[in-house]
C-alpha angles and dihedrals in degrees: 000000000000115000118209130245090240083054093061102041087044093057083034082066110042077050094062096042096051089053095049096048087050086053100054100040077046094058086042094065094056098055087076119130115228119252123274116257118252095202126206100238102178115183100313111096113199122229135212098240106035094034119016109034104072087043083058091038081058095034121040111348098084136109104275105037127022099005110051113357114024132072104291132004121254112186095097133040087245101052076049102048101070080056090046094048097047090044086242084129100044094049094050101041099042115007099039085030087118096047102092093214110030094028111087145259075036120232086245090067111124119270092247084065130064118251092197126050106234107246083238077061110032078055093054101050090041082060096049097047084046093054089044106261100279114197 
């Protein structure tokens, strides 16, 4: 039995597009976010100033990003507290943290800054949104 030419660039083709499709729906499964953390508090409840403003001093309050040029100014309770109210800072710090533009701190931070939160330090601020974010 002969097969014609039509007949193997028709299954060719059908080839090609299934692998493609399988490609693309492939790539779409790796552009997922992690999970957000669902921290173990205790008793201890964080505070800004004892606990979460050095990690922002590190982290985010610096020229170049939270202090002089990006949206907000971090380098007091008060420049935080309208991010902390509209859930801005929770999204971007621990729900978009995997994302390397909108997670912060962002992947294009200096390298004298950290581009991950330590999870000593994504608890802690977990902690410290859950309890309210007390000053």
């Amino acid at each position: 039995m002969k097969i014609s030419e039509n007949t193997v660039i028709y299954r060719q083709s059908w080839c090609i597009i299934l692998l493609l499709a399988v490609f693309w729906l492939g790539s779409c499964a790796s552009d997922q976010l992690p999970e957000p953390i669902m921290a173990d508090c205790g008793v201890e409840e964080p505070t800004y100033t004892v606990d979460i403003k050095e990690i922002i001093d590190v982290s985010c309050a610096y020229s170049g990003c939270h202090l002089d040029s990006s949206p907000g100014r971090f380098d007091s309770y008060s420049g935080l507290l309208p991010y902390l109210e509209d859930n801005t800072f929770r999204q971007r710090v621990l729900i978009q943290r995997g994302d390397p533009t909108t997670g912060m701190p962002p992947n294009f931070a200096p390298s004298s800054r950290p581009i991950n939160l330590t999870s000593e330090e994504l608890t802690i601020i977990e902690c410290w949104l859950e309890a309210g974010f007390p000053e």
